[in-house]
Structure formats: structure tokens, C-alpha cells
TORVEX-571892 format. One record per atom (N, C-alpha, C, O, CB): x, y, z. Coordinates in steps of 0.2 Angstrom, whole numbers, plus 5000, padded with zeros to 4 digits. Last residue first. Glycine has a CB too. Example, Ala and Ser with C-alpha at 12.3 -4.5 7.8 and 13.67 -1.06 7.14 Angstrom:
BEGIN
506449895035/506849955036/506450005039/506750065040/507049975029/506649725039/506249785039/506649845039/507149835042/505749785045/
//
This chain:
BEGIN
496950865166/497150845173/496850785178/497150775183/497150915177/496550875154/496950815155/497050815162/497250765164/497650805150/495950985154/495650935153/496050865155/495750805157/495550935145/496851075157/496551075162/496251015160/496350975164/496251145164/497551085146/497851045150/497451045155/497751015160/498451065151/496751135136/496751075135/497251035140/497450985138/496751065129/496751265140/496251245143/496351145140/495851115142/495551295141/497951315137/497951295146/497151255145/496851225150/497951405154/497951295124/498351245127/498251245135/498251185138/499151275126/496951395121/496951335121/497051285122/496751235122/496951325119/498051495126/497051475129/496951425128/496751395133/496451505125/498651485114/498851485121/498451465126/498651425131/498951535123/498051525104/498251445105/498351445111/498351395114/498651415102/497751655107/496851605107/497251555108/496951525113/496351595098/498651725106/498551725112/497951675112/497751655117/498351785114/498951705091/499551665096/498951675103/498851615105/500551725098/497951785086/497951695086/498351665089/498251605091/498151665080/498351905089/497751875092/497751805092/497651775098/497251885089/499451925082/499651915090/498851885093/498751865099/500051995094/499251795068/499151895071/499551855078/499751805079/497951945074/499351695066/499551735059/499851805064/500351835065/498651745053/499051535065/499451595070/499651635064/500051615059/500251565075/497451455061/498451465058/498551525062/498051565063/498751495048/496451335068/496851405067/497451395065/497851345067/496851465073/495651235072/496151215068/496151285066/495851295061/496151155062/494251265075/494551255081/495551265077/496051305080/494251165084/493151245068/493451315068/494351325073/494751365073/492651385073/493851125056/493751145062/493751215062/494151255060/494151115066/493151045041/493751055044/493551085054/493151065058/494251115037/492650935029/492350945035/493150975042/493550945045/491850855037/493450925013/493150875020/493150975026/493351025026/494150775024/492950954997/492850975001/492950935010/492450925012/492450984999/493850904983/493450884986/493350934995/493950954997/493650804987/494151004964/494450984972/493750964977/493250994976/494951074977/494850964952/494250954955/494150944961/494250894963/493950904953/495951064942/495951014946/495150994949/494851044947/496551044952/496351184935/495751134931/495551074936/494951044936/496151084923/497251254938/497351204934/496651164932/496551114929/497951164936/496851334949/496951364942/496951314936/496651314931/497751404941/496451224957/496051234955/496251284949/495851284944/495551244959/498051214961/497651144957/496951164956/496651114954/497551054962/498151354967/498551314961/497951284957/497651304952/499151254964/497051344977/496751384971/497451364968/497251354963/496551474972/497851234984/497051234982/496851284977/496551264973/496751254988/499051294989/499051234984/498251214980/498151194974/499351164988/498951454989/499051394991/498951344988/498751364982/498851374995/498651564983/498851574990/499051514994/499251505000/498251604994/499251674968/498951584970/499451584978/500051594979/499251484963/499751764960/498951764962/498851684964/498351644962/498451784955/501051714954/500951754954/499751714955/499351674952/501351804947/502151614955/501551594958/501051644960/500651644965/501751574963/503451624951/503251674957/502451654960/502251664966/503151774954/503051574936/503751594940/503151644945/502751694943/504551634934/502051524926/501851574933/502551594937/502451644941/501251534938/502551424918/501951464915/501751524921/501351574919/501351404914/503551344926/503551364919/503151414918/503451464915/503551314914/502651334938/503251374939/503651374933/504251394933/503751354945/501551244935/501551334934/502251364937/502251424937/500851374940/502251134931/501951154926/501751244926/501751294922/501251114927/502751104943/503151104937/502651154934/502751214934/503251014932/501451084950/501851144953/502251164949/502351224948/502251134959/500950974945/500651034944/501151094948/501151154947/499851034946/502050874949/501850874942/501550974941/501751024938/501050794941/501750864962/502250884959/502350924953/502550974953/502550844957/500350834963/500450914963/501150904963/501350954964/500250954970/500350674958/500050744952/500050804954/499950844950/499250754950/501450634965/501550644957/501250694956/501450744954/501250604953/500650654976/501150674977/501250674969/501250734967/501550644982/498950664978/499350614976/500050674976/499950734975/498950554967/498350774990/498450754984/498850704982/499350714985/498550784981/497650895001/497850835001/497750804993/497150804990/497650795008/497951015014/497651025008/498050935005/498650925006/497851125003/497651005032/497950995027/497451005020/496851015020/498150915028/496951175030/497351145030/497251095034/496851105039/497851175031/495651275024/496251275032/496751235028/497151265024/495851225040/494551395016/494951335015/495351355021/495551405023/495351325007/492751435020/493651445023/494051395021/493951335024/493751445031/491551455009/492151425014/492551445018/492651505016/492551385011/490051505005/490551505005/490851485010/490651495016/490751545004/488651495002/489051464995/489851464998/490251434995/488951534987/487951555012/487951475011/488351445008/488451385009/487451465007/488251685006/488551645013/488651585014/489051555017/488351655017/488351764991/487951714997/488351685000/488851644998/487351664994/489451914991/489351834989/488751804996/488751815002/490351774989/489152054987/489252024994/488851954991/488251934990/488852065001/490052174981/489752124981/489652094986/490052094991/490052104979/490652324984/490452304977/490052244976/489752244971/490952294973/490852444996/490552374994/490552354989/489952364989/490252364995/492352525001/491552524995/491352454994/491752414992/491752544986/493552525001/493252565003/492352565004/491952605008/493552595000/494552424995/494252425001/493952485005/493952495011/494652405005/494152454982/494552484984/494452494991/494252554994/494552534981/493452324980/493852324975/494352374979/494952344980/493552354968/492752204992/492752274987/493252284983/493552234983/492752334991/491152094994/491952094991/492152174990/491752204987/492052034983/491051995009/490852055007/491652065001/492252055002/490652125015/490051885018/490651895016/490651955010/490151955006/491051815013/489451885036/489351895030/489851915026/490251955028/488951935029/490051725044/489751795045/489851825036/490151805032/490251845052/490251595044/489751605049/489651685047/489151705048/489951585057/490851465031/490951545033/490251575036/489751575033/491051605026/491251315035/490651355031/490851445033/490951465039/489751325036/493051235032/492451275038/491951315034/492151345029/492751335044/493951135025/493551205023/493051205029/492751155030/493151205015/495351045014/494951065024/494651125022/494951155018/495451075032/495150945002/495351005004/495051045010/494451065009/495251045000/495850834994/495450825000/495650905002/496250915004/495650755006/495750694980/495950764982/495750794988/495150774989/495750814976/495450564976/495850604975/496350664976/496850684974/495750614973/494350524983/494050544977/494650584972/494550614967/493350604978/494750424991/494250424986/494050434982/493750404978/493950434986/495850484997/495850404994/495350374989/495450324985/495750365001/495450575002/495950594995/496050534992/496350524987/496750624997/494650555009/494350575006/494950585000/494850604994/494050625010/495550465021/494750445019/494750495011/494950455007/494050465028/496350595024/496650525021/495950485017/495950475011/497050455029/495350675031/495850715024/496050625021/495850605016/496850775028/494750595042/494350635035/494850645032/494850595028/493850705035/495950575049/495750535048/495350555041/495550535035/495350505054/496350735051/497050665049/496550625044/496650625038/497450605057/495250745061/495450785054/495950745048/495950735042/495850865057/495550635072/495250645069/495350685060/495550655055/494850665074/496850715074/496850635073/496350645066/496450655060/496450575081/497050905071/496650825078/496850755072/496950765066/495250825080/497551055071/497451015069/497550925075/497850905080/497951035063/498351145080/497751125082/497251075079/496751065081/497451165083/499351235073/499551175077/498951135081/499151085085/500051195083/499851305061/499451275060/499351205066/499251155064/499351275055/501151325055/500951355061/500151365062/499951425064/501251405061/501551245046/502051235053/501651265058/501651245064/503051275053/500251185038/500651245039/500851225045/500551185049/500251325040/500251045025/499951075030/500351155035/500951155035/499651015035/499750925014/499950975014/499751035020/499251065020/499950995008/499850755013/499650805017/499650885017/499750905023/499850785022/499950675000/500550695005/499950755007/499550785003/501550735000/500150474995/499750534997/500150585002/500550565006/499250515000/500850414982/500950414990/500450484991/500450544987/501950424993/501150364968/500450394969/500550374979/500250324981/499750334964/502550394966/502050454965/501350424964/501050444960/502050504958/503550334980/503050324974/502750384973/502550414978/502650274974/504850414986/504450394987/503950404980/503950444976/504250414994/506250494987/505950444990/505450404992/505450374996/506050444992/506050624980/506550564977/506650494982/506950444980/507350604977/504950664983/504750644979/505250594977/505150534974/504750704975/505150724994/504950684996/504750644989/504450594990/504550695001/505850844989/506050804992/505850724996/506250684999/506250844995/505050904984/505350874977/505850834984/506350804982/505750934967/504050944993/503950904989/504450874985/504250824983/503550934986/504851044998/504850995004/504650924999/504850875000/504251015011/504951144988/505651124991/505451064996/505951044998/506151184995/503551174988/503851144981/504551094985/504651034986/504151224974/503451254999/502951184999/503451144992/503651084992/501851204995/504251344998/504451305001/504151255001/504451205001/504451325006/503651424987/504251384984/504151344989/503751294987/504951404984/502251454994/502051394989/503051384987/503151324984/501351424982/502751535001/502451495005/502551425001/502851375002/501751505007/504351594995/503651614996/503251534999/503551474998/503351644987/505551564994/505451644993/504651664996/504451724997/505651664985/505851425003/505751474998/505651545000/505551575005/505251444995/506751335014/505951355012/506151395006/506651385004/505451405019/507851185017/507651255015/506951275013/506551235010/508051275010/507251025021/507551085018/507251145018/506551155018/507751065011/507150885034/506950975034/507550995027/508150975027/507151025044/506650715031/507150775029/506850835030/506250845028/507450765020/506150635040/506550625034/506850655031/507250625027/506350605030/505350625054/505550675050/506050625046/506450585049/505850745054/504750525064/504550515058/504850585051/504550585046/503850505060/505250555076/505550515073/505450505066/505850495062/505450455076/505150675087/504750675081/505150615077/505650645074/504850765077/505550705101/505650625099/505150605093/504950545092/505450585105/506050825105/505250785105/505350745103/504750745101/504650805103/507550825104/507350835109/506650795111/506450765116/507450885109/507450805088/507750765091/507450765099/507150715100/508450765091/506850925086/506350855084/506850785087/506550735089/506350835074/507950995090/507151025093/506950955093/506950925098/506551095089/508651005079/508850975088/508350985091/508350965097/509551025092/507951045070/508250955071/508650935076/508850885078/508850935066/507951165072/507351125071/507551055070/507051015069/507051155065/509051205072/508951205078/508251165078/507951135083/508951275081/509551195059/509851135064/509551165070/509651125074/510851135065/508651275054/508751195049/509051165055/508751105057/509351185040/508951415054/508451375058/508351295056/507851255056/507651425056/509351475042/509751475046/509251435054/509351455060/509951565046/508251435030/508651405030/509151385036/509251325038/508851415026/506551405036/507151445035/507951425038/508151425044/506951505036/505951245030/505951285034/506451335032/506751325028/505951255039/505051095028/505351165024/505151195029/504551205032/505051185017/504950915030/504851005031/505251055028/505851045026/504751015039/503950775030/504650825026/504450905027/503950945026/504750815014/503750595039/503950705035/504250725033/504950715033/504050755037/503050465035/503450525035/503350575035/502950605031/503750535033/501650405037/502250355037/502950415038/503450395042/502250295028/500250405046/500750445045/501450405045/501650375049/500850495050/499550325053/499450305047/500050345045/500350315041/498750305044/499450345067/499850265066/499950275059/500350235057/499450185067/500150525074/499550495072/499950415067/500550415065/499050565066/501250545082/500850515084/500350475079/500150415079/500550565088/501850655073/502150595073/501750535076/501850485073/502750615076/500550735069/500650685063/501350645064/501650615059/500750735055/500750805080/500250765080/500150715074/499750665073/499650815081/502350845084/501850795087/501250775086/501050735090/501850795092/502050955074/502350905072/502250835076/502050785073/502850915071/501351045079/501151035074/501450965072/501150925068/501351095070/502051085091/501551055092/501251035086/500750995087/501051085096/503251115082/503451065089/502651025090/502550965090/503651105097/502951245080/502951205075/503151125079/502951075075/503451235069/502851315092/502451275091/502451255085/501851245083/501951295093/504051275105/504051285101/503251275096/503051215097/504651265100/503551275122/503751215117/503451265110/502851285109/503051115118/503251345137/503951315133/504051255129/504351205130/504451305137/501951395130/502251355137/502651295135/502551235133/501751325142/502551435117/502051415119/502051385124/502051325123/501851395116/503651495107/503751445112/502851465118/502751505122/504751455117/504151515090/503851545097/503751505101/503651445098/503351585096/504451465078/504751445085/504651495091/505051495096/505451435084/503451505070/503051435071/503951425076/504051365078/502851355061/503551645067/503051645072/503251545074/503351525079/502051675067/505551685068/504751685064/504351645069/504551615074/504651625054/505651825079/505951755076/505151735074/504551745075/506551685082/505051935084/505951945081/506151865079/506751845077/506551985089/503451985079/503951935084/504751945079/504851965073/503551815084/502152015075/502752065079/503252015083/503252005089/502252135085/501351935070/501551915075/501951975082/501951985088/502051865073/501651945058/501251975058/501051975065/500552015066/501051945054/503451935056/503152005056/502651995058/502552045062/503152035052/504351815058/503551815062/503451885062/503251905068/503551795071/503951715041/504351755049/503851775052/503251775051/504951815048/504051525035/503751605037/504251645043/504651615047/502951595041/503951405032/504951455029/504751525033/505151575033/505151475017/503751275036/503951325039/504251365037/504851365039/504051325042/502851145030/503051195027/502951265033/502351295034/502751205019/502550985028/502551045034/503051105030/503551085028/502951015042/501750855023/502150905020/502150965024/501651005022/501950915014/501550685027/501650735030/502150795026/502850795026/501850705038/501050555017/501550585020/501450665021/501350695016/502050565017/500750395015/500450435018/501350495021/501850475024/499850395024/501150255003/501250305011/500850345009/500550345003/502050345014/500350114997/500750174997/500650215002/500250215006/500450214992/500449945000/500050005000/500450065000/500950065004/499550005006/
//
């Protein structure tokens, strides 16, 4: 049977954060929280590896870190890129030279640490199905579009609209394959925020799974203070 594999892409910094080191080694009662991202796809049984991308001057502390948590399942961290989507490319063509192209690879953010088993479980289930498996929450409040964020110009039905999260999940061949294709035809990846609107520029058919409001990306200093919260209150659970 073909792997299952875990694509962690950390090359971010922590301007949005106002942090002097990028946001996914900030330390969260003292554990780095690309750390909490990675103990849950070393835990989970069906996760066979990882590959992460990260920045470059941060490569050996993030391998003394995985040594320390006992992340066993890392295969290789390389360098990140100029932009979210190189780094995803630089972790891909590295999992590429070891492993079959039809292996499923998970695609998901270093700083994105509240991702569950469960969530694991739907993404694998649904890429296995139908091919392609993209995490999305219903959008609860009204979504409004403007041109010169000044002005309203549109307001899409609500019903109609998502939140794409993460993992974003695909046979590893065919988003190799399509990443080739637009870094001949798009160098820079001009207007594509992630791998989901890529493989839908391309025509791709993407499946929807059932994601969490809970599975936040640390973007702001708001989102660091919400996981924090979350951490004391999922240690109060366990007490």
C-alpha cells in the first residue's frame, strides 16, 4: 500500500506576530509550536513520514528540537522558499526522490497546530476516494467583496462559502507534476495562495472534508493568544 505523508512547510517569519523570530518557533508553554504541529502527525499510526521546509538558518535547531520531542518520523527538513508555495515545492521534490507518485502527501502549515487525529482521519478517507481532500469550515458571517476596500461591490451568498484550512491533500505525482507546470507558466506563483486555488487554476476537481473552527493558523498576535488558551484549557482537561 502506498504511504501517507506529512508535508510541513515552515519557511514563514514572524512579522504578523510582531515577533523577532518567525511565528512557528515561538514557544507556547515552553514548546516551540511547529513542535505541536509535528507531534500530532508523529503520533497519528497511518502517517508513514515527513518532510519539512523551513528557513534555512533554523534547519539545525529544528532538528535538535525533533530530536529533543522524539518526532522520529522526519525524513528530511530543507530550506523553504521565497514564498509559502516555493517552500511547499522544496519539501515536495524532496519527498518525491523517495517515494512512489501515487503516496498521498498531506499538505499542511508549521503553524497550524490544532489540527486532531480525527481531521487526519477525514483528509486520508477522502483523498483516497475521490483524489483530492481539501479542509474547509462554512463561513458564519457575512462575506463582502470590494475592489477599493472602501466600497462594497458584492456580497457573495453565505451558504455558498468556505474557509479553506489545512491539510490540503493529493497524490504526490499529480501536485508535483502541477507545481512543474505553473512554475514554467507562473514563475512566482503570481495570484495563488496555496495549493488549492494552484490545482483549481489548473482545472483540478477539488473535494471538500469537514474541517474545524478550532484548527487556526497563527497569523496575528490574536491567534498566538487564542492557542495559548487553548493549550491551558486542554491541559486542564487532561488533569
Amino acid at each position: 500500500m502506498s504511504k501517507n505523508i506529512a508535508i510541513i512547510f515552515a519557511g514563514g517569519v514572524g512579522t504578523g506576530v510582531g515577533s523577532a523570530i518567525p511565528k512557528q518557533f515561538i514557544e507556547v508553554n515552553h514548546k516551540a509550536v511547529i513542535i505541536y504541529t509535528l507531534e500530532i502527525f508523529e503520533n497519528h499510526p497511518d502517517i508513514d513520514a515527513i518532510y519539512v521546509s523551513c528557513k534555512e538558518e533554523y534547519i539545525e535547531k529544528l532538528q535538535e528540537m525533533s530530536e529533543r520531542y522524539h518526532i522520529h518520523k522526519i525524513r528530511k527538513i530543507v530550506p523553504g522558499g521565497a514564498t509559502g508555495m516555493d517552500s511547499i515545492y522544496n519539501a515536495l521534490c524532496a519527498a518525491s526522490k523517495e517515494n512512489e507518485e501515487d503516496a498521498v502527501v498531506l499538505i499542511h502549515d508549521g503553524v497550524r497546530p490544532c489540527i486532531t487525529k480525527e481531521l487526519i482521519d477525514r483528509n486520508l478517507a477522502a483523498v483516497r476516494h475521490f483524489g483530492s481532500a481539501i479542509t474547509a469550515v462554512p463561513l458564519y458571517e457575512t462575506p463582502v467583496i470590494s475592489e477599493d476596500g472602501q466600497t462594497v461591490d458584492q456580497i457573495p451568498t453565505r451558504s455558498k462559502c468556505y474557509i479553506a484550512q489545512a491539510p490540503q491533500c493529493f497524490t504526490l505525482g499529480e501536485v508535483i507534476k502541477a507545481h512543474e507546470k505553473m512554475r514554467t507558466e507562473n514563475p512566482g506563483y503570481k495570484g495563488i495562495v496555496d495549493t488549492c486555488s494552484m490545482m483549481r487554476m489548473l482545472g483540478k476537481e477539488l473535494h471538500l472534508v469537514a474541517g474545524s473552527r478550532k484548527n487556526i493558523k497563527i497569523t496575528t498576535p490574536e491567534d498566538l493568544h487564542m492557542f495559548h488558551v487553548m493549550i491551558q484549557c486542554k491541559g486542564l482537561e487532561d488533569e
